[in-house]
MDTraj code that builds the backbone (N, CA, C; nanometers):
import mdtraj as md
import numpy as np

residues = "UNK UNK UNK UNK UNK UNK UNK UNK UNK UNK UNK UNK UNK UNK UNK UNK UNK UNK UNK UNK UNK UNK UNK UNK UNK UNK UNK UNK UNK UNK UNK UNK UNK UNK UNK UNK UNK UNK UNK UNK UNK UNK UNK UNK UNK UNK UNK UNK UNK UNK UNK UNK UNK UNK UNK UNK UNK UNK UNK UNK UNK UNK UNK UNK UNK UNK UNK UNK UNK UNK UNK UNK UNK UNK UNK UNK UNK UNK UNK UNK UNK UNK UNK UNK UNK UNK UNK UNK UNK UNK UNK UNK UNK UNK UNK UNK UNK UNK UNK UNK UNK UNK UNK UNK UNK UNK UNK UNK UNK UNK UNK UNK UNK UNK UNK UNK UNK UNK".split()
xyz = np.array([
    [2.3263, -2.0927, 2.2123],
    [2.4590, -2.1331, 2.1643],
    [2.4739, -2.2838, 2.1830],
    [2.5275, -2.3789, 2.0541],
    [2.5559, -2.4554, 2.0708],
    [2.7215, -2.5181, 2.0840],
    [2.7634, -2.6012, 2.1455],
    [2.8955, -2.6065, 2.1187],
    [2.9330, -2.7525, 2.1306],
    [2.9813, -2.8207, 1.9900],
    [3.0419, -2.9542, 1.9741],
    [3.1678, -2.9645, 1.9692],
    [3.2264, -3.0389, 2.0442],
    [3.3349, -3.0746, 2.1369],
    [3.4126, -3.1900, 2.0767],
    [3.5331, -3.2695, 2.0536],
    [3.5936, -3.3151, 2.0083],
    [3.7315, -3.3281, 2.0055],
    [3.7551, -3.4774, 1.9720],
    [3.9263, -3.4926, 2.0253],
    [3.9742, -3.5543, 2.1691],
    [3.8972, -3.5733, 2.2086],
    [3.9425, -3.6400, 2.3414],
    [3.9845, -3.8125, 2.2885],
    [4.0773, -3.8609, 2.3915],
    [4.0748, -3.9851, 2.3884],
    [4.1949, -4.0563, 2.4734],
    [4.2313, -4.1632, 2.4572],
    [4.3404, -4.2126, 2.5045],
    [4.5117, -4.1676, 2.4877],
    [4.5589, -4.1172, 2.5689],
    [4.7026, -4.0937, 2.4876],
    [4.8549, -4.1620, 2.6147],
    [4.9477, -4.1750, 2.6044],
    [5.0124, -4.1940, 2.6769],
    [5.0998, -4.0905, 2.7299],
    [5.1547, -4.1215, 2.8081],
    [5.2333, -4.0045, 2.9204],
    [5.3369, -3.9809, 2.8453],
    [5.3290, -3.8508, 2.8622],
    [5.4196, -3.7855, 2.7001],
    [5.3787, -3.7315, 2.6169],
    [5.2823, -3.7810, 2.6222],
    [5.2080, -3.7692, 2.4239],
    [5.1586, -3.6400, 2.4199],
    [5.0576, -3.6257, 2.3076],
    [4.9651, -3.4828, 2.3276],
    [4.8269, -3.5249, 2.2297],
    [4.7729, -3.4472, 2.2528],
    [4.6395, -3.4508, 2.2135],
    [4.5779, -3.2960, 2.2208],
    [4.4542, -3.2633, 2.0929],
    [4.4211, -3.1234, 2.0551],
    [4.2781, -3.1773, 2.0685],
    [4.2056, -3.0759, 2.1062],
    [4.0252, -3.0433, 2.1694],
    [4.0161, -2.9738, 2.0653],
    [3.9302, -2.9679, 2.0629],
    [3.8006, -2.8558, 1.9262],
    [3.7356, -2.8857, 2.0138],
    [3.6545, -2.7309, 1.9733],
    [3.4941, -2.7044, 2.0478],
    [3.4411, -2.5641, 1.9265],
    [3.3114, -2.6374, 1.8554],
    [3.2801, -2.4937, 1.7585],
    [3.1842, -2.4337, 1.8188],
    [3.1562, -2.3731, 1.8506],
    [3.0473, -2.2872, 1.8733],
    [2.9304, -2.2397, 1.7441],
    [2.7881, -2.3007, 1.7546],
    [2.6956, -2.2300, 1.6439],
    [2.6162, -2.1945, 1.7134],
    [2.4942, -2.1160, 1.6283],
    [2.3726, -2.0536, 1.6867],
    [2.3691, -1.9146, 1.7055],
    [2.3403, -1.8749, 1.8721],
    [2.3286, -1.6956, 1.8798],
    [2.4721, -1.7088, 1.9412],
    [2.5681, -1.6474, 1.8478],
    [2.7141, -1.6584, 1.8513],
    [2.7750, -1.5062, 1.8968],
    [2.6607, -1.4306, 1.8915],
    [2.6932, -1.2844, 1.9241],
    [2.7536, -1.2654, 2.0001],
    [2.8872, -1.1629, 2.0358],
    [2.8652, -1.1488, 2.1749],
    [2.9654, -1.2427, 2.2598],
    [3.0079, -1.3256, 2.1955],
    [3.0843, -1.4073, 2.2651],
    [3.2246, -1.3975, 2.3114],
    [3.2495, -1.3595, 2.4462],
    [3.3551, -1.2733, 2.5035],
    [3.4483, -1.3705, 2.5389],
    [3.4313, -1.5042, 2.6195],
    [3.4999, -1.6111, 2.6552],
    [3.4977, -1.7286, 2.6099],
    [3.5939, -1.8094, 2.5403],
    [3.5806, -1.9540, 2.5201],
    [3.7312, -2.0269, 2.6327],
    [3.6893, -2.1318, 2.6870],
    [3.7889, -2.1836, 2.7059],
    [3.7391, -2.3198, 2.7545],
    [3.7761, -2.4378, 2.8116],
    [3.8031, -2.5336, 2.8973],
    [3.8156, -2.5467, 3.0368],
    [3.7125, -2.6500, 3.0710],
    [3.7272, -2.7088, 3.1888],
    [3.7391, -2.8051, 3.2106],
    [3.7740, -2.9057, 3.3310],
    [3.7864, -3.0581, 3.3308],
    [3.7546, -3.0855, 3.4355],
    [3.6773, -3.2066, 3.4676],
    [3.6524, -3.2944, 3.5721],
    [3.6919, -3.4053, 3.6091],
    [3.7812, -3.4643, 3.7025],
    [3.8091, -3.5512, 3.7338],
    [3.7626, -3.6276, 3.8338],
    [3.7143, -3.7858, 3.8072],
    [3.6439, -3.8784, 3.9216],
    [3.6589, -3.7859, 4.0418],
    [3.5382, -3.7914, 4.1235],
    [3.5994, -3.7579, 4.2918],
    [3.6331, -3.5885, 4.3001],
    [3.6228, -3.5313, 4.2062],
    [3.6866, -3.3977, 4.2252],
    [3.5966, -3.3154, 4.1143],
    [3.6045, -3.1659, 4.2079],
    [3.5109, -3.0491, 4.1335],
    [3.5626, -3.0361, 3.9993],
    [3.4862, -2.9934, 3.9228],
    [3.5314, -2.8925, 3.7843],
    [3.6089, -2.7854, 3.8486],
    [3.7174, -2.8030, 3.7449],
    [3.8223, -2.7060, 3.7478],
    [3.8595, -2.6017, 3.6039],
    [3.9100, -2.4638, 3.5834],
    [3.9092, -2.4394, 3.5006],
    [4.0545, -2.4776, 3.4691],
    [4.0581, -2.4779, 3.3259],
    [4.2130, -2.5155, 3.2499],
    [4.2996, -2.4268, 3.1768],
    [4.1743, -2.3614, 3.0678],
    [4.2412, -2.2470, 3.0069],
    [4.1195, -2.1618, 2.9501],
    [4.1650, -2.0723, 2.9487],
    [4.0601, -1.9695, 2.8638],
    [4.0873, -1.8530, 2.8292],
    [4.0094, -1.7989, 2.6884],
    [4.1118, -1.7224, 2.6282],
    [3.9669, -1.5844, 2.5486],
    [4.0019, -1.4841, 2.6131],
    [3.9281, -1.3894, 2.6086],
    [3.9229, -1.2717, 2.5420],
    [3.8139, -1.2301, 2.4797],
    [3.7717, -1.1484, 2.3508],
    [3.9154, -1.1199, 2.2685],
    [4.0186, -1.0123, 2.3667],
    [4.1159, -0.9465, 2.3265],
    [4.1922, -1.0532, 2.2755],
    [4.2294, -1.1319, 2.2959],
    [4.3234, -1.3018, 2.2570],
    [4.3758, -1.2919, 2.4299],
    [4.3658, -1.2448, 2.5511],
    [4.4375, -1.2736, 2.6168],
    [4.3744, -1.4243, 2.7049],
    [4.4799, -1.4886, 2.7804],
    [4.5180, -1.5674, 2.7860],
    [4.5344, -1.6108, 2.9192],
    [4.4375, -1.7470, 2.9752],
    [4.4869, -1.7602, 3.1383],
    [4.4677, -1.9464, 3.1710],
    [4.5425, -1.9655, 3.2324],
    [4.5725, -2.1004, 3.2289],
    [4.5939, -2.1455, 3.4186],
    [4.5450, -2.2349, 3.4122],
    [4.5920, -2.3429, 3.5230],
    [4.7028, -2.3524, 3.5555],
    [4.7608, -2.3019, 3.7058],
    [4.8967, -2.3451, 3.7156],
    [4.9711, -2.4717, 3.6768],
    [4.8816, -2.5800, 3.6757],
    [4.9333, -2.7299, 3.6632],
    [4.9350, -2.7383, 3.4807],
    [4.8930, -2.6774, 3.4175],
    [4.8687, -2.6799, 3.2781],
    [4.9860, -2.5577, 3.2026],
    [5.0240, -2.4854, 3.3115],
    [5.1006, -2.3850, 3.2060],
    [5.2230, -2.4372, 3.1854],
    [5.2700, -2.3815, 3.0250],
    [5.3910, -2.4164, 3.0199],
    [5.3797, -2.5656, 2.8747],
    [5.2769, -2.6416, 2.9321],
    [5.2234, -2.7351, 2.8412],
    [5.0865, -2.7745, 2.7778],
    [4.9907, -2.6959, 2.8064],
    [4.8585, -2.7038, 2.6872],
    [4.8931, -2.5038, 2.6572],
    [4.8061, -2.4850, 2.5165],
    [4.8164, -2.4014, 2.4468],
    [4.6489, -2.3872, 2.4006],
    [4.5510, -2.2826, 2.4784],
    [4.4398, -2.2290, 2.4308],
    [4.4766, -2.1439, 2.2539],
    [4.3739, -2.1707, 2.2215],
    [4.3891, -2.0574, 2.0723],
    [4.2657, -2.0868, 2.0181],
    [4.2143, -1.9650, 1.9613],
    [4.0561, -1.9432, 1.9101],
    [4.0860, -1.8790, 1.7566],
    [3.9784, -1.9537, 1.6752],
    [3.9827, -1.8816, 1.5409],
    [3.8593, -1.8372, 1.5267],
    [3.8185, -1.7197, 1.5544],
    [3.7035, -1.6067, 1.5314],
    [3.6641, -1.6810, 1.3987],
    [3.7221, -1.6661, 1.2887],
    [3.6559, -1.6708, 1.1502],
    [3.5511, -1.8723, 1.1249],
    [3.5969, -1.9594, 1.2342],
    [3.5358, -2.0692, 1.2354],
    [3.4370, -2.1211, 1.3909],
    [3.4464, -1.9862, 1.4869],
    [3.3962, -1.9646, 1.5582],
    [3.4504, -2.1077, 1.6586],
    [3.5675, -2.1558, 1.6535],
    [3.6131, -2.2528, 1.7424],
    [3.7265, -2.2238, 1.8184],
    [3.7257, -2.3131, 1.8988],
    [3.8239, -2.2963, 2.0378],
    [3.8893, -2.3936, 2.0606],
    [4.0671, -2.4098, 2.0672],
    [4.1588, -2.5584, 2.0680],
    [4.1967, -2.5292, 2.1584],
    [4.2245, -2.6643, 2.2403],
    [4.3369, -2.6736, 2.3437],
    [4.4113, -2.8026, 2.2688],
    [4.5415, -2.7272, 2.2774],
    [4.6532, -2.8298, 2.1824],
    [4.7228, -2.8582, 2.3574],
    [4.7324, -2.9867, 2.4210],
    [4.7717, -3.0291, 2.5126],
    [4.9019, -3.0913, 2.4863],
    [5.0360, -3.0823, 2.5550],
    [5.1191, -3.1767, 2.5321],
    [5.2232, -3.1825, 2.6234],
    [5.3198, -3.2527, 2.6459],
    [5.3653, -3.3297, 2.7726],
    [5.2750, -3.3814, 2.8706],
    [5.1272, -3.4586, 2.8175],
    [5.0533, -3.5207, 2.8950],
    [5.1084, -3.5853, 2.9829],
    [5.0254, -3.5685, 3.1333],
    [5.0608, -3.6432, 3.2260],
    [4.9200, -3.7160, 3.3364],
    [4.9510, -3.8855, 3.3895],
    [4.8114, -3.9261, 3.4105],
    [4.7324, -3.8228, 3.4880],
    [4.7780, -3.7087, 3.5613],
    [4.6820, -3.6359, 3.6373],
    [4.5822, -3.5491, 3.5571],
    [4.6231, -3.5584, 3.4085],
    [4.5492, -3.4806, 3.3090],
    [4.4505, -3.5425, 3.2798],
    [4.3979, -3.6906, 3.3177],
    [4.2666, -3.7661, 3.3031],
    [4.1710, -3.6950, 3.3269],
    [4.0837, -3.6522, 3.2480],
    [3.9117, -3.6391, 3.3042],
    [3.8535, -3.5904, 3.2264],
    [3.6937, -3.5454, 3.2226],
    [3.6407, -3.5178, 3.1218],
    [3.6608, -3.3896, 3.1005],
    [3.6723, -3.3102, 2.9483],
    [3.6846, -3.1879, 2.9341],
    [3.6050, -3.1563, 2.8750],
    [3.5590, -3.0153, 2.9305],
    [3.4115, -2.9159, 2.8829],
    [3.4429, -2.8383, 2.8257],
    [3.3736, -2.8018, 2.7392],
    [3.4039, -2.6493, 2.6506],
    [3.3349, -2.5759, 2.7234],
    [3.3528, -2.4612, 2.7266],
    [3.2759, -2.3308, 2.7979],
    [3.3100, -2.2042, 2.7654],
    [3.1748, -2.1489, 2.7618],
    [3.1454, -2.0244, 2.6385],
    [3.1089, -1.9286, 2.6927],
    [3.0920, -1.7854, 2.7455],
    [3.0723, -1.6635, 2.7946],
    [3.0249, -1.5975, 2.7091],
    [2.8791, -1.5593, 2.6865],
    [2.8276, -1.4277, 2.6439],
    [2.7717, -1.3530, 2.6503],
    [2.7870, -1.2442, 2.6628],
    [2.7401, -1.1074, 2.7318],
    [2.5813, -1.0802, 2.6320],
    [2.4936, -1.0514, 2.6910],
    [2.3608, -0.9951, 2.6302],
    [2.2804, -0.8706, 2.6941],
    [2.2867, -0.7833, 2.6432],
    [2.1797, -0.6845, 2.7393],
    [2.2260, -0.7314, 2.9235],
    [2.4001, -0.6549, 2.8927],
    [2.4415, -0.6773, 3.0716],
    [2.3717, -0.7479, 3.1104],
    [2.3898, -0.8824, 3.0634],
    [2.3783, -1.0569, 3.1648],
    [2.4937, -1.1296, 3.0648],
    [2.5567, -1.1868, 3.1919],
    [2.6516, -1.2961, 3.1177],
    [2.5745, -1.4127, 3.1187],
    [2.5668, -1.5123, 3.0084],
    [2.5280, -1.6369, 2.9632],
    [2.6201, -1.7500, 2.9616],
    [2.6344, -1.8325, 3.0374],
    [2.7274, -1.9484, 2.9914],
    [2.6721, -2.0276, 2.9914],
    [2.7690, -2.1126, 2.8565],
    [2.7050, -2.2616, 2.8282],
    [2.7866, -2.3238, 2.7977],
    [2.7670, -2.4483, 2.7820],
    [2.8867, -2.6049, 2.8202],
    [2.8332, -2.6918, 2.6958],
    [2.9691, -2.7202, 2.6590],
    [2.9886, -2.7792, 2.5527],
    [2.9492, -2.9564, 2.6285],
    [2.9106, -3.1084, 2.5676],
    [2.8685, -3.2278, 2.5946],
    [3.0033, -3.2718, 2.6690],
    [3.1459, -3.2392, 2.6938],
    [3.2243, -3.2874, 2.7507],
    [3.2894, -3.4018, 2.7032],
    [3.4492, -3.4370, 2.6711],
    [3.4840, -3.5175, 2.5775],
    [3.5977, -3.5980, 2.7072],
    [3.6258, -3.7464, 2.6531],
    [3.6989, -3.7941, 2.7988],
    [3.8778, -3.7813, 2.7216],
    [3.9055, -3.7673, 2.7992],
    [4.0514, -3.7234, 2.8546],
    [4.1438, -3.8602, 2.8748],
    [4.2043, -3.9650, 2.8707],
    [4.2884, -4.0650, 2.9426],
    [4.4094, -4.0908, 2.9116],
    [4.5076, -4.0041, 3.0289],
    [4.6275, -4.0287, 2.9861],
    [4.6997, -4.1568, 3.0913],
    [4.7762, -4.2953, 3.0126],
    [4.7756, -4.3405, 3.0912],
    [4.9553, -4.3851, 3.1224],
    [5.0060, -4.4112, 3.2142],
    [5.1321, -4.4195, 3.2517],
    [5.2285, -4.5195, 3.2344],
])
top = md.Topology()
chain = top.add_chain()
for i, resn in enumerate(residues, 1):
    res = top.add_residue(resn, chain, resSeq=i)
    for name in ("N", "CA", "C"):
        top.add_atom(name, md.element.get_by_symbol(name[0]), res)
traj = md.Trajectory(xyz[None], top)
């Protein structure tokens, strides 16, 4: 599985900004898409992710203001972010879950930068 990532960039406090991540290749199977982010100095964290059924799980610090949503038919995954705030800086990963012959597979999208500034 491949997955190209897109949309990151500069925005100001307030603003919003939308991620794409498509997924091609062995696409089978694919139970989880969602987002993660890394910030200087600090672990990867998850953000949102949104699973086979459409359901739906988010970051306490993120709910309320980014919005996961997947379109099966283009095999991509958005996070529409908005009421950005600077703690939302860092790089964001796409990340993909797929089940094969009972083994889960994950793989990470190249990671796009994030800068919201105040």
């Amino acid at each position: 599985v491949q997955l190209q990532a897109s949309g990151g960039g500069l925005v100001q406090a307030g603003g919003s900004l939308r991620l794409s991540c498509a997924a091609s290749g062995n696409i089978a199977s694919i139970s989880v898409m969602g987002w993660y982010r890394q910030a200087p100095g600090k672990q990867r964290e998850l953000v949102a992710q949104i699973i086979g059924g459409g359901s739906t799980d988010y970051a306490d610090s993120v709910k309320g203001r980014f919005t996961i949503s997947r379109d099966n038919a283009k095999n991509t995954v958005y996070l529409q972010m908005n009421s950005m705030k600077p703690e939302d800086t860092a790089v964001y990963y796409c990340n993909v879950i797929r089940w094969s012959a009972g083994r889960a597979y994950n793989y990470w999208g190249q990671g796009t930068q994030v800068t919201v500034s105040s």
